[in-house]
C-alpha positions in Angstrom: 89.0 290.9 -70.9 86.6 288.4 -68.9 84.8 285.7 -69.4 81.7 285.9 -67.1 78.5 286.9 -68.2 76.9 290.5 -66.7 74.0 288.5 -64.8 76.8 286.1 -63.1 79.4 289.1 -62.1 76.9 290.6 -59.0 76.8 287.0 -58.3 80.3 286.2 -58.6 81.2 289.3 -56.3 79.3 288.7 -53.1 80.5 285.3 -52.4 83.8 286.4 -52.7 83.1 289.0 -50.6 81.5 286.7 -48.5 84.9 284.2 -48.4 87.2 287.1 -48.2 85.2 288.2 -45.1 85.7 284.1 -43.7 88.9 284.5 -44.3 89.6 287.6 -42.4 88.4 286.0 -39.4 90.6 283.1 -40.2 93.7 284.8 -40.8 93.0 287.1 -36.9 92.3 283.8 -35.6 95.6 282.2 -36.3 97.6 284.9 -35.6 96.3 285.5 -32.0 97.4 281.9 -31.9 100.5 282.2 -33.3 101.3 285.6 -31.5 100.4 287.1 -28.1 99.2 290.6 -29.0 100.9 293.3 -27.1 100.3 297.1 -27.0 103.2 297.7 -28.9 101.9 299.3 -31.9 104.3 296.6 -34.2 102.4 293.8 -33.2 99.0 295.1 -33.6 99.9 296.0 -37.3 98.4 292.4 -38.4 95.6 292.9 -36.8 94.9 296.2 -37.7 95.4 295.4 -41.7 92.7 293.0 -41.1 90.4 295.1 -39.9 91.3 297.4 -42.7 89.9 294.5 -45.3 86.7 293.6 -43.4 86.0 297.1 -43.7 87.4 297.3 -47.5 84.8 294.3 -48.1 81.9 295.9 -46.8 82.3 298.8 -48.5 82.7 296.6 -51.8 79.4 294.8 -51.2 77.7 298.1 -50.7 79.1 299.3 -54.1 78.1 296.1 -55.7 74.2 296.9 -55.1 75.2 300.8 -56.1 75.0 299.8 -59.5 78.5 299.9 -60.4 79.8 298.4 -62.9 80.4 294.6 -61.6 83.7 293.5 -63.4 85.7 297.1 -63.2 84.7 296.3 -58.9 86.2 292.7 -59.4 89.1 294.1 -60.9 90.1 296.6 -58.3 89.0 293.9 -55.6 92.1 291.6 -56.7 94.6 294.1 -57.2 93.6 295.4 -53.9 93.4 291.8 -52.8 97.5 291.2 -53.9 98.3 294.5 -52.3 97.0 293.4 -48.5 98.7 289.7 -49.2 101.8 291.3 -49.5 101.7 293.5 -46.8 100.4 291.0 -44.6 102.8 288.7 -45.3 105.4 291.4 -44.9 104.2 292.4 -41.3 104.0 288.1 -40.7 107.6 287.3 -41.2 108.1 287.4 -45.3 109.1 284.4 -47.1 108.7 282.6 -43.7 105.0 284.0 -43.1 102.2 281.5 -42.7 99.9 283.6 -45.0 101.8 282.8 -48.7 98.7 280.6 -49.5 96.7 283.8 -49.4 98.4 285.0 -52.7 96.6 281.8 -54.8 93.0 283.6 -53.6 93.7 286.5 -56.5 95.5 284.9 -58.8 92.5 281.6 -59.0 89.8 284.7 -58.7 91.6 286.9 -61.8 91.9 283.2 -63.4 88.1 282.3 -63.0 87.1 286.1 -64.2 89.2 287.4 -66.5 91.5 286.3 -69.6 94.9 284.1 -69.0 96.9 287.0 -69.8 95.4 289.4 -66.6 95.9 285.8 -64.4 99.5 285.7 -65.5 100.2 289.5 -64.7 98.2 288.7 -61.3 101.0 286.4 -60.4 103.6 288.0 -61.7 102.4 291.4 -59.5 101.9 288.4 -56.7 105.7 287.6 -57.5 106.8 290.8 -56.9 105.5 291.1 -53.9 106.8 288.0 -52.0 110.2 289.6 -53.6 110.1 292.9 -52.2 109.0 290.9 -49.0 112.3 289.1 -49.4 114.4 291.6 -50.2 113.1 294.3 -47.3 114.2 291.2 -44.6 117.5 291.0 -46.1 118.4 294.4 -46.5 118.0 295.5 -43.5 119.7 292.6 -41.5 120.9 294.8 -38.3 118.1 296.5 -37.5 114.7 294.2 -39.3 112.6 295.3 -41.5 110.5 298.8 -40.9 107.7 297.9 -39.2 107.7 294.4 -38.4 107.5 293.4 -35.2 111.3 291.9 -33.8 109.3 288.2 -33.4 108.3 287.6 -36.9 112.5 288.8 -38.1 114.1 285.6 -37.3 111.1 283.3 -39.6 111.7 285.3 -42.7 115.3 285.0 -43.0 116.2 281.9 -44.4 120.0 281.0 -45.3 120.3 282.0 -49.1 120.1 278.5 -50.7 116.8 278.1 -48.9 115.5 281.3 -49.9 116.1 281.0 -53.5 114.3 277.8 -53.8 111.3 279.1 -51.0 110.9 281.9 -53.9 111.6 280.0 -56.9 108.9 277.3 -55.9 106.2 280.3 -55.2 106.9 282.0 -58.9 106.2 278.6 -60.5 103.6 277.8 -58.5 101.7 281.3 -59.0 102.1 280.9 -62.7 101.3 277.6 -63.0 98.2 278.1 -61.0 97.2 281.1 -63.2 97.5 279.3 -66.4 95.6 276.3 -64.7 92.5 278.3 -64.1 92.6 280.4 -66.6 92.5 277.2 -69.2 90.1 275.6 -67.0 87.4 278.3 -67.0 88.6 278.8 -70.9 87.3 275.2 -71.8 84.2 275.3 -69.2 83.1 278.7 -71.2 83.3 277.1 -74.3 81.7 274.3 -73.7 78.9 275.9 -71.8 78.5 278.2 -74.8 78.3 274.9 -77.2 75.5 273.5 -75.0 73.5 277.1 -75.4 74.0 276.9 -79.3 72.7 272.9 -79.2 69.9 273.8 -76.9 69.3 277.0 -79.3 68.8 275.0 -82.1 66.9 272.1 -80.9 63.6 273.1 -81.2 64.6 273.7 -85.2 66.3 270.6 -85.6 63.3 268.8 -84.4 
């Protein structure tokens, strides 16, 4: 199910812990500057699903010195990872959000850890998501989408041509991105583990 070894998984976790906290601040940052934050309790949902994955990260690194098992934590950390993508590109104006790039954070991580086929249901989950995002701005047209402040309505609706291509483009990309990695860390395993087998040998050889 994954290619890294048990020493490099502990490893593996905390800097993405680390860049997932880096990126927390990042994605705050640029919607303060995007949006003036009100009291209304619409506009601080973005901020307060944030907040909810600092604290989700901290709790992560603590587990990962708990001695918990390493790989079944980075699991749950990405499908946990695509779940706050969606919603925070759901609460940031869907298809039209500034946060799609987000969803290549999982996908590359389940892509660099695991086997191509848990990469390729990463981006297919990922998929799904940005659809449902879609689909809850266009079904409720008259009154916007529960939840999302009035502000952020008018960038996810895009006239249907547009749309289909906006979410067309993203499946490919997903995809294509999840087989990338996944082949990529496929051929840098192997030939890590060929270079263990010469260096294993050597001293007989000689």
């Amino acid at each position: 199910m994954h290619y890294a070894s048990g020493i490099e998984a502990p490893g593996r976790l905390l800097r993405t812990a680390a860049v997932r906290a880096l990126l927390c601040v990042f994605v705050a940052g640029v919607v303060r500057l995007n949006r003036q934050p009100t009291p209304d309790v619409d506009n601080l949902l973005p901020y307060l699903l944030v907040a909810a994955v600092f604290a989700v990260n901290l709790i992560f690194v603590v587990l990962s010195r708990s001695g918990l098992s390493a790989f079944r934590l980075m699991a749950v950390q990405v499908w946990m990872d695509v779940l706050f993508v969606t919603a925070l590109v759901y609460l940031t104006g869907g298809v039209g959000s500034d946060f799609l790039l987000l969803y290549f954070g999982p996908i590359i991580a389940a892509g660099t850890a695991f086997r191509r086929n848990v990469a390729l249901l990463v981006a297919s989950v990922s998929t799904m998501g940005l659809f449902f995002c879609a689909a809850a701005y266009y079904s409720t047209i008259a009154s916007g989408a529960p939840l999302v402040a009035q502000v952020w309505l008018a960038e996810g609706r895009l006239e249907p041509g547009a749309l289909v291509g906006v979410l067309a483009m993203q499946a490919s990309a997903f995809h294509l991105v999840a087989f990338l990695a996944s082949t990529l860390t496929m051929r840098l395993r192997t030939a890590s583990i060929q270079t263990e087998q010469i260096l294993e040998n050597l001293s007989d050889g000689v």
